[in-house]
Structures are given as C-alpha cells and as structure tokens.
C-alpha positions, 0 to 999 in steps of 0.5 A, spaced: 511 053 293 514 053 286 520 051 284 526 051 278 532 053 276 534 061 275 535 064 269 540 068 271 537 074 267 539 081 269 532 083 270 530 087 277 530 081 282 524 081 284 521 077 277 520 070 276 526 069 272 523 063 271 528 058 265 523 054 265 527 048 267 522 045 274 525 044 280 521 038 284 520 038 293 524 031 292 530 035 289 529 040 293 530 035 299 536 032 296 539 038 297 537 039 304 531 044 303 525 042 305 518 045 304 511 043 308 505 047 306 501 049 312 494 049 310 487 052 315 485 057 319 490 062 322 489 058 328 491 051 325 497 054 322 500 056 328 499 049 332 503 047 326 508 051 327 507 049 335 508 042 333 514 044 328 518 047 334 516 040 338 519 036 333 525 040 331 527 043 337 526 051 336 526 055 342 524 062 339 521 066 334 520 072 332 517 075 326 519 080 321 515 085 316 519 087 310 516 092 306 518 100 303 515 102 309 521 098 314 527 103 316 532 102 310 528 097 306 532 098 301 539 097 304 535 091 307 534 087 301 541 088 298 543 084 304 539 079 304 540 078 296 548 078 297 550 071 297 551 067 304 551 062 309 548 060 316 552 056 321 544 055 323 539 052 319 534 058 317 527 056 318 522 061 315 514 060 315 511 066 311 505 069 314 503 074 309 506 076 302 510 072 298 518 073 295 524 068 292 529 063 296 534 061 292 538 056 294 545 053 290 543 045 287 549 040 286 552 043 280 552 050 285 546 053 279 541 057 283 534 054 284 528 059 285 524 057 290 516 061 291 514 061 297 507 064 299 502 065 305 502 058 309 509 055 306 514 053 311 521 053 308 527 050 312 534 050 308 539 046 312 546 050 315 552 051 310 547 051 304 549 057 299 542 061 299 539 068 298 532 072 298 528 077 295 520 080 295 516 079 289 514 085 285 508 085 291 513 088 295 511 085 302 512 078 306 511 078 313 514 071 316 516 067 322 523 066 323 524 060 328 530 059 331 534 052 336 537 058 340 538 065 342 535 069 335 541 071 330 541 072 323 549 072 322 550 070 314 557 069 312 558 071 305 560 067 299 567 066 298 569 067 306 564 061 307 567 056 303 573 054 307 566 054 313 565 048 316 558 048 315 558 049 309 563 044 307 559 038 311 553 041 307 557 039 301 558 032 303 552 032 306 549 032 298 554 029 295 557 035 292 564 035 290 568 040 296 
C-alpha cells in the first residue's frame, strides 16, 4: 500500500498521479481508513481473512473480477469512480492485481491509496471515496460484508445531508 495526496491532473485514472505529498497509515487511520498487509501463503491469508470476519463481524463474502473481459467493463468502472458513499463500511482484500482508492482527508483533498496482491483496506460508512484499476487492468478482490451483500452507493452531493456521512465527518473532526 502507498499512500498520497492526488494531484488532480486530468490525465487517464489509471495513472499514478502521484503529487508527491505522502499519506502515512496513521493518517489514513485519522480518517477512518484502515490498512493491514495480509502476508503468506494463499492458505494464511485466507485464515487472516477468517480472523478479520471474526473480529468484525462480517457474515459474507464474495468476490469480484474486474477485467476488459467482465460484461460492461467499461460502464463498470465510470461507476465505481463516480464519487460516492456507503451507509456500510466497504471491506476490500485484493486477491490479484492492483487499482487505486481514493478517499477524502479532512480538508476533502483526495488521498490515493495503491492497493495490491494481499492489502486489505476497510474505509469506514459515510467516507467520501472512489475506485479504479491500475493501468494492469485487473483486480480480483474479496468484498466482506456485516449483512446480506449489497453495494448501494449514494453519490456526491445527494450524500451530504446522509447521515452517515455527517457522523463520519464528526467522527475526524472535520467541519459538517
């Protein structure tokens, strides 16, 4: 995982757009973020998933592979970039491949984080984010859920009256 603020270039996405300007874990943490490194075999990995669902309280999983070859690939990842909100925390450990999460600091900059093969990133309900592919074009992650699977994003600015988002805000100490 690597971490920084964005540049806000308009170059394609999928680049680094790198500023220059890091982001550490404890930042991200200030926000809500937090980042653990899943290290080992497949098998050791998995059990640390195991554990996480145990801690948590995550009752489901699955998995999604997003690739050119996935059915409206391209529709796909305009939507998952478009700035939004969950009303749940979004759990996401990457199995394969690599891709961007941008999330919004206190000062509602973008912070890009790079996750890779074996990072597990939990962004808490209410946090401003978005996500795209590196320029590999493929991640394979495991989405880990506290109820029935759902991915409903409410997008920016419908979310800033959301609760959730409001209680996020208040929750870093940003103004609401």
């Amino acid at each position: 995982m690597r971490a920084y603020l964005y540049d806000n270039s308009d170059a394609d996405k999928r680049e680094l757009h790198d500023s220059g300007s890091a982001v550490s874990e404890e930042e991200l943490l200030a926000v809500g973020v937090e980042y653990r490194q899943l290290r080992g075999s497949v098998e050791e990995r998995l059990a640390a998933v195991e554990a996480l669902c145990q801690e948590r309280g995550y009752k489901n999983r699955d998995e999604i592979n997003i690739s050119p070859q996935m059915d409206g690939y391209e529709a796909k990842l305009e939507i998952f970039f478009t700035e939004h909100i969950h009303e749940d925390e979004e759990i996401r450990f990457v199995m394969e491949g690599a891709g961007f999460f941008d999330v919004r600091d206190r000062a509602d900059r973008w912070v890009r984080i790079f996750v890779e093969e074996g990072d597990l990133l939990i962004l808490p309900a209410g946090i401003y984010h978005r996500f795209t592919l590196d320029t590999t074009n493929h991640l394979r992650a495991m989405r880990l859920f506290k109820d029935e699977p759902k991915w409903t994003p409410i997008n920016r600015p419908v979310a800033d009256a959301n609760r959730f988002h409001i209680e996020h805000l208040r929750s870093i100490g940003a103004a609401v």
